[in-house]
N, C-alpha and C positions, 0 to 999 in steps of 0.2 A: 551686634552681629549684622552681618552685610549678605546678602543673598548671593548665591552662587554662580560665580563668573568663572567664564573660559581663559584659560591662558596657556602658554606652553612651558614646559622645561628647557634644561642646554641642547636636548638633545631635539628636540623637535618635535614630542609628543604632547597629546593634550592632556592637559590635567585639567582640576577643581582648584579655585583660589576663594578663600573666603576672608573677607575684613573684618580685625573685632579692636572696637575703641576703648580706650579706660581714658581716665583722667589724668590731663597732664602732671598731675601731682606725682602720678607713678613713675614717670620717665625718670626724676628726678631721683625716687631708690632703685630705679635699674645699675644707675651709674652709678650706685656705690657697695651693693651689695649683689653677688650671681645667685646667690640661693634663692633672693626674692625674683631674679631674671627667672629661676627655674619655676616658681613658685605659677609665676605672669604667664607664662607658656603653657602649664596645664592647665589653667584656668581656663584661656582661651581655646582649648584644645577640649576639653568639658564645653563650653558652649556651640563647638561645631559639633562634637557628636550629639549635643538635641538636637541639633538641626538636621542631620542626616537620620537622628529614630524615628522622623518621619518615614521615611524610606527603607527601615530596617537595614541600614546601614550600619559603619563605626570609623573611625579616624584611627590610624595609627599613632601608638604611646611612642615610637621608634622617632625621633625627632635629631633634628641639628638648626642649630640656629647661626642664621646666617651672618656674617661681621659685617659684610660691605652692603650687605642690600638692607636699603629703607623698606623698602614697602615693592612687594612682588605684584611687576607689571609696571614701573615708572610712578601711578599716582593711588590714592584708595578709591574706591568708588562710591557714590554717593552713599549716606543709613538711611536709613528711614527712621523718622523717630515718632512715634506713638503720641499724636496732637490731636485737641480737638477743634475739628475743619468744619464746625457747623457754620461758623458765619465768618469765615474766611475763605473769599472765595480766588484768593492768588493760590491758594496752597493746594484746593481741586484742582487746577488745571496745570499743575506742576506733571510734567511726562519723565518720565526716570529713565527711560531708555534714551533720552538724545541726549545723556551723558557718559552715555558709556565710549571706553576709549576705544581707537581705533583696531586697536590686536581685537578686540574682543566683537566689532563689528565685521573686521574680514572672517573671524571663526563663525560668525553664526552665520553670517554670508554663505562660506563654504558647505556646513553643514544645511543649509535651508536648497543647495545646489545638489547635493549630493541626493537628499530626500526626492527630489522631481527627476533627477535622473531614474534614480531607481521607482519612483511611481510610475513613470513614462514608459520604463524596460518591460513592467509589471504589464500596463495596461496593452502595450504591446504585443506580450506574449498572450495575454486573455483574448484579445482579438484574433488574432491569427490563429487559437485554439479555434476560437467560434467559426469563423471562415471553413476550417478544415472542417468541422463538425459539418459547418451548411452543406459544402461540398461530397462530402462522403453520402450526406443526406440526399442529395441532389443524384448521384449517380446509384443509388440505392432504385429512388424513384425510377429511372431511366432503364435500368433493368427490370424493374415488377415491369413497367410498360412494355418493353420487348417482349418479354415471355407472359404479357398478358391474353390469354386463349380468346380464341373468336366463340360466342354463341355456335353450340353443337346443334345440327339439323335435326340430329335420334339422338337415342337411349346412349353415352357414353360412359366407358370404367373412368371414375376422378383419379386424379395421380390422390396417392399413398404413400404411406412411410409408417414402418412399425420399429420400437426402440422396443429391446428386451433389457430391464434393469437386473442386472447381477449381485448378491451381495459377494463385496470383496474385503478381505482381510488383509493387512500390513507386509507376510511375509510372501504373496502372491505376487506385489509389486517389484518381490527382488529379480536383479537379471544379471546373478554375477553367471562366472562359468559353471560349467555344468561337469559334476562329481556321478562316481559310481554311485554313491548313497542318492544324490539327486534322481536317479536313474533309475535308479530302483524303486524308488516309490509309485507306489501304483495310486492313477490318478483319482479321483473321487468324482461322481458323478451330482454334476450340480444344474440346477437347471435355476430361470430369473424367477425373482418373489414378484415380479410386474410385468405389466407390457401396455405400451402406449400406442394406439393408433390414432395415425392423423390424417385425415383426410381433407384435401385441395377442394374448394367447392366455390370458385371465384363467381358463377351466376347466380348461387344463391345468397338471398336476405333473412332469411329466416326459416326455420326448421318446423315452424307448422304443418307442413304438408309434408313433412320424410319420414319413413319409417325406418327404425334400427331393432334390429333382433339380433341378440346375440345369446348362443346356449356355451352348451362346455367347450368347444373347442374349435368353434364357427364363429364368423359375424356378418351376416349380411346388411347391409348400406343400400338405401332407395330414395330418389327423389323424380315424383311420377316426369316423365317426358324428359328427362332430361339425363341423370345418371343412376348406376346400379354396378352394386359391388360386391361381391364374394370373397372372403376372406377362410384361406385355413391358417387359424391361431398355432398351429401344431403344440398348445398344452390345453391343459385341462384347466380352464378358466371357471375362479367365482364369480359367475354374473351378478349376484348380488347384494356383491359388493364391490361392483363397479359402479361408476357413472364417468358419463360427458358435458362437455363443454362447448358451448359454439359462440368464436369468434367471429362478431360479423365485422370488425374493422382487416380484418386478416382472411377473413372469410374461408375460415377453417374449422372443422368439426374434430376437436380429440375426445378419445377415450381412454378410460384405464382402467384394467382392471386385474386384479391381482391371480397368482399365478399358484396353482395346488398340486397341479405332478404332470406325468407324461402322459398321453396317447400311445396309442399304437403304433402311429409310423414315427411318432419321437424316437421312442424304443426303440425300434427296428433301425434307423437311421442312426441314432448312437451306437448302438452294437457292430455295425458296420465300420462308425467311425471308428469305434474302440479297438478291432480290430485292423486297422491301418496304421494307429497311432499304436499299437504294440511291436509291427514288424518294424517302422521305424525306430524306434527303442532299440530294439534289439540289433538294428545295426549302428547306432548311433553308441552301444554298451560296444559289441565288437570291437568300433575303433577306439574307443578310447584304450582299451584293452592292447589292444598292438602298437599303440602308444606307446604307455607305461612298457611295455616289455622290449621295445624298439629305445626307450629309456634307459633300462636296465643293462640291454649288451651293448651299451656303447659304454660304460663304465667302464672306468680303464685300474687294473688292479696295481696297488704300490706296496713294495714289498721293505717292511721293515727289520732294520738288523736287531739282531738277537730275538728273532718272534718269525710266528709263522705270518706269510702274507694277508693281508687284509685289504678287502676290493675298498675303494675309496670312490663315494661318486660325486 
């Protein structure tokens, strides 16, 4: 059996070509018996599929034997035969590839062309990711620097940002049109299970010297000479089972702390809201109402024979 060479078909695809040699003795019941030709063809067809169970491969049983062609590709290519080359030192330095024919030189030519193109397209595009990354990185920087604050003279409020986390369920997210029964549903009053504040504190290094107090529904932020902050949480915060975090490469202080009901001016300010988000409803039910009924009398009625008329809309 001969190791695996490139060749092509009529049509100009690549296939696998592989050599397997018997004894001339066989050629000689080829030509006078076809059962033993069939016999020589599975044989050989068994020795390529070992060589492909390497690869968890199999060779098709599906065969045609060619009349005109000797040998696929012009000549065979070298075997290899199983010698022992301890004190033969011609047969070590035997190179097996500067025999192969030239089909099988421009294939692996192409294919070894084809491989650099596409490492080349590869390495290309990873660069020019990196590039864009340095770049975005680059005007990222150029921005913190812009809006990097000057050292305050007195006592300054830090910028702030408070995120209130909501739990959300699946049908919340729908937003098809909007139904009587939609309508109708009276809303449920839900307030965040969290809330995170984060506060800006670009002159300071470290949180040794600051003091944070926070109770139920307050938090005050201090950092002596330089800032102080007041916060209404507007819920009813568990202090403790909050904590914070300070980032000195960002040089920002979060907190978080989890969320247990409402306050008074929650309350009151929901109730307010509730009340605005009803009258709207209720003109938002109106129209749909004079819709549907602006639906209705435009129906035009079809009157069928032998029966009494019947509106068809």
């Amino acid at each position: 059996m001969s190791k695996n060479r490139h060749d092509q078909d009529s049509k100009g695809n690549l296939v696998s070509t592989y050599d397997v040699v018997f004894s001339t003795d066989i050629g000689n019941f080829l030509l006078q018996s076809s059962d033993f030709k069939k016999f020589v063809a599975d044989t050989a067809i068994d020795g390529v599929n070992r060589v492909l169970a390497e690869h968890k491969e199999k060779c098709s049983t599906d065969y045609k034997i060619m009349k005109n062609l000797k040998c696929k590709g012009g000549e065979p290519g070298l075997l290899q035969i199983r010698v022992d080359t301890t004190n033969n030192p011609l047969l070590k330095n035997i190179d097996v590839d500067q025999h192969e024919t030239k089909l099988q030189k421009d294939i692996t030519s192409q294919v070894d062309k084809e491989k650099e193109l596409k490492a080349k397209i590869e390495r290309e595009a990873r660069e020019a990711k990196t590039k864009n990354n340095l770049d975005e990185i680059d005007e990222e920087d150029e921005e913190d620097a812009e809006k990097e604050e000057p050292m305050p003279k007195s006592v300054v409020q830090p910028k702030y940002k408070i995120v209130y986390s909501y739990p959300v369920e699946l049908q919340q997210c729908w937003e098809g049109p909007a139904t009587s029964e939609l309508l109708m549903t009276k809303p449920e009053l839900k307030i965040p299970n969290e809330l995170t504040v984060t506060i800006n504190v670009p002159h300071v290094d470290s949180m040794k010297s600051a003091h944070l107090d926070i109770n139920e529904s307050s938090l005050v932020f201090e950092y002596p000479n330089l800032y102080y902050l007041d916060l209404n949480l507007k819920y009813k915060c568990n202090t403790a089972k909050g904590h914070a975090k300070f980032d000195k490469s960002k040089k920002t202080l979060r907190i978080r702390v989890p969320v247990e009901g409402l306050t008074e001016d929650s309350q009151r300010a929901f109730e307010e809201n509730f009340k605005q988000y009803t009258m709207k409803k209720e003109e938002r039910m109106k129209q749909l109402l004079d819709i549907t009924e602006s639906i209705d009398g435009q129906s035009n009625p079809v009157i069928i024979p032998e029966g009494p008329a019947t509106p068809q809309q």
